[in-house]
Structure formats: C-alpha cells, structure tokens
N, C-alpha and C positions, 0 to 999 in steps of 0.2 A: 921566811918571816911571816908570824900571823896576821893575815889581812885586820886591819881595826874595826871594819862593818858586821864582822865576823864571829858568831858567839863559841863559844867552849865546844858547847855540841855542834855546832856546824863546823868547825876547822876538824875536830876529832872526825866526822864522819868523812869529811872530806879529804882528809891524810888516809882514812882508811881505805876508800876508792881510790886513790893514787896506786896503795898498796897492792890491792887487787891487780891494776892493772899490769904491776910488773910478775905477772905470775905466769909461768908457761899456759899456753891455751889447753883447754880442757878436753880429754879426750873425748868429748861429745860433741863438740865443735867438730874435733878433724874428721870424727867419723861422718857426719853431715856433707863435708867438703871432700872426702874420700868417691862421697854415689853420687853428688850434682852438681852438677858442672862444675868443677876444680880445676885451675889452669894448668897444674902438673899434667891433669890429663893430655895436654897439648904437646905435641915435640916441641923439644928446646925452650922452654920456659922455666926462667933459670930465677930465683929469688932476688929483687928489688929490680926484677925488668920492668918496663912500662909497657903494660895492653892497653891499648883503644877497644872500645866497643861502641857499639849502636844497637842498644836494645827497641826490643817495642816502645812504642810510646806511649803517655797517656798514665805511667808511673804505676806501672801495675806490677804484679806476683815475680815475672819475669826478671822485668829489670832491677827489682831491688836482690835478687837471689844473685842475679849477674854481678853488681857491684859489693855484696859482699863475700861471693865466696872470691873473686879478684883481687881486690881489696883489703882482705885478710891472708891473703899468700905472697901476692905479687903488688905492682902499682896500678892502679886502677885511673883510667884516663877514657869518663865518659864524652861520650861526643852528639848534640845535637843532630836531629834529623833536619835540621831545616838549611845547615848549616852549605855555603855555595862550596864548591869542589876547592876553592882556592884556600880557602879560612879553614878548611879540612885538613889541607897539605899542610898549611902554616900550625897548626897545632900539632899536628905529627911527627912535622923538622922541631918544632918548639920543646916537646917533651920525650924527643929521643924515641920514641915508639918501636919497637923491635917485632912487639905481637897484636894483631888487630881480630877483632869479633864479629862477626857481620849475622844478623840472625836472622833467618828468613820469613819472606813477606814483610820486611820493613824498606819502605818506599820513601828511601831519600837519596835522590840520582848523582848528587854534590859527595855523600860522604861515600857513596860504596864505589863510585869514579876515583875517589882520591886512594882508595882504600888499594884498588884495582892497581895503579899507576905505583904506589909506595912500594907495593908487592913485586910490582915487574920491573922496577929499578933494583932491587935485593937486599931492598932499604929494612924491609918488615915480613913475618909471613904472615897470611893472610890464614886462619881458620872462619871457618860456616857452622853457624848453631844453628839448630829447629828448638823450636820451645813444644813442652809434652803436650799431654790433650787434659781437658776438661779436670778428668780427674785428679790431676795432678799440678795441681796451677803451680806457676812460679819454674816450674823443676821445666831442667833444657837438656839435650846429650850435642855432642857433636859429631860431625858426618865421619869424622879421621881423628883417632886417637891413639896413644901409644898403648901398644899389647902388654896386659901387665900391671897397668899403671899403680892398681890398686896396693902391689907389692911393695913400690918405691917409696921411700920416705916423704914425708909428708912436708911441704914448703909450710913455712910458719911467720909469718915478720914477729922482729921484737917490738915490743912495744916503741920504739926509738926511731922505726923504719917510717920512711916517707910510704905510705899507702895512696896518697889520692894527690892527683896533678887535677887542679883546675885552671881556670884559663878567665881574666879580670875582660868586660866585656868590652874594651877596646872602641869605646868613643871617644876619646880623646887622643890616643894613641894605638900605637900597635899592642897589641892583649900581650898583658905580664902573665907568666905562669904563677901560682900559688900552691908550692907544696903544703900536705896537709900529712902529720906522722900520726899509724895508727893508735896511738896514747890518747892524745887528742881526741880524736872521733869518739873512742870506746867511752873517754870521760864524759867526754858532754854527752854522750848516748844517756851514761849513767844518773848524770845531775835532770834530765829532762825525764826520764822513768820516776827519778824519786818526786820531782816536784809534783807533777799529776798523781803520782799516785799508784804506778801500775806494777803489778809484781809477773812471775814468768807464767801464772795460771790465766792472765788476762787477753782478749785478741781487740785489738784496738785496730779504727781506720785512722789511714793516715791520706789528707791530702798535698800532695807534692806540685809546686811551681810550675 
C-alpha cells in the first residue's frame, strides 16, 4: 500500500530500491569478499551461522570491512570491548554463536575470556584475525584458513536472511536479541546515500557511536 506522505516519485523510486535489493549480489561484491576477510574462508562456516567478533575499536577501516564482509555471507554478532566476561557469555548463549573473531591487539580481557571458555566447552570455534599494515587499511587475513577457499562457492544471504543479531541494552531487563535481515540494512544503506547526496565516485567520513 502507497504510504499517503509519499509522492509519485518517491514511492516509484522507492519500489525501485526494493527491486534492486532482491537481485542476486553482484559479481564485484563477491569478488571483494572472495580476497578480504570472508567467513567461508574459515572452517565450517556454513550460511545463516552466527559469528561473533571483536574488532578494533574506535570504528575504523577494519571493523567496518569485518562487519560487512560477515554480514553479507553469514550473521554478523558484534560484541563490545568493554563488555565484562559474563555479558560476553550471555550474548553468546543468547545468539547461538557457533563462530567467534578475536583480532589481535584488541585489549578487552572480558570478551576474549569468554570467547576462550565458549571455545573450550565445544560450544563455538574460535578463529584469530591480524588486521594489514598501513597500506592497506581496513583489509585483515586470518592465522588458519581452509586450503582452496577461493575455489568454493561463494556464501551469499538473500536478501530475506537475518544478517545482524544485536543485543537491546538491558537496563531494565535482561538484553532482548534484535535480528536485523540483510534487505533492511542494504535499504536504509540506500535511502541514507540518496538523501545526502553521495553516488559510488564519492569517499565520505563517517563517525560511528
């Protein structure tokens, strides 16, 4: 049903980013997510698993490449550095976690303890990133990977897939999970590009919470 606030041209355009988003992903996306860090590259990382990570902080190159090549394969389940070992566990039993990211030089004793104890129950595996150097911001490999990978078929969500588990901040109660499916994301990625203004030739700074 056409929203009422909504003119000719903005419901046309906006049926048509619907459109788009049900379109299989582009083969320049996969090839992207084929060389930097792609969770296929991990053993047993099977489509609509749930990885935890703990990226750098501070909302830089790293972490955003982490959460979306995650993110767009598998389900993506960021976890705070500050967060105490127990709120660590508890979001890990909460969203089912199978695969976890720990990437090194990040100094938070709560979630890589929780991370450590998930792993040695058989609850989750545990993979170790390093993030590149300098000249390659953002881009990470990991210490152990499967031989090949590049060969294997490429994980993909549909657009329909739960992509991102967050976690409601739990003052009041015990933190409700919040799936979020990757349609969603990709739209409102879309509507917030169009409103400013930016097309794919543009590098924009973003500051993050």
């Amino acid at each position: 049903k056409k929203e009422e606030d909504l003119s000719d041209f903005e419901w046309n355009k906006l049926q048509a980013l619907k459109a788009t988003l049900d379109r299989e992903p582009s083969k320049a996306r996969e090839e992207i997510f084929y060389r930097y860090g792609a969770p296929y590259e991990l053993t047993g990382v099977n489509a609509g698993e749930a990885v935890a990570y703990l990226a750098p902080p501070g909302g830089n190159a790293t972490a955003a490449l982490a959460f979306l090549s995650i993110a767009s394969q598998a389900c993506a389940v960021p976890l705070s550095g500050n967060m105490s070992k127990s709120e660590a566990m508890l979001a890990l039993e909460q969203c089912n976690v199978t695969h976890m990211v720990l990437f090194e030089g990040v100094a938070a004793p709560g979630v890589r303890s929780a991370f450590i104890e998930h792993a040695q129950n058989a609850q989750a595996q545990l993979h170790h990133a390093r993030p590149g150097n300098c000249s390659a911001p953002g881009l990470y490999t990991y210490r152990s990977s499967i031989k090949g990978f590049r060969n294997l078929p490429a994980l993909s969500n549909a657009p329909t897939a739960i992509c991102l588990l967050l976690r409601t901040s739990g003052t009041t109660s015990v933190p409700k999970v919040v799936p979020l499916r990757q349609r969603d994301l990709v739209f409102n990625a879309a509507i917030l590009a169009d409103g400013i203004g930016i097309n794919t030739t543009d590098v924009t700074y973003s500051v993050m919470p």
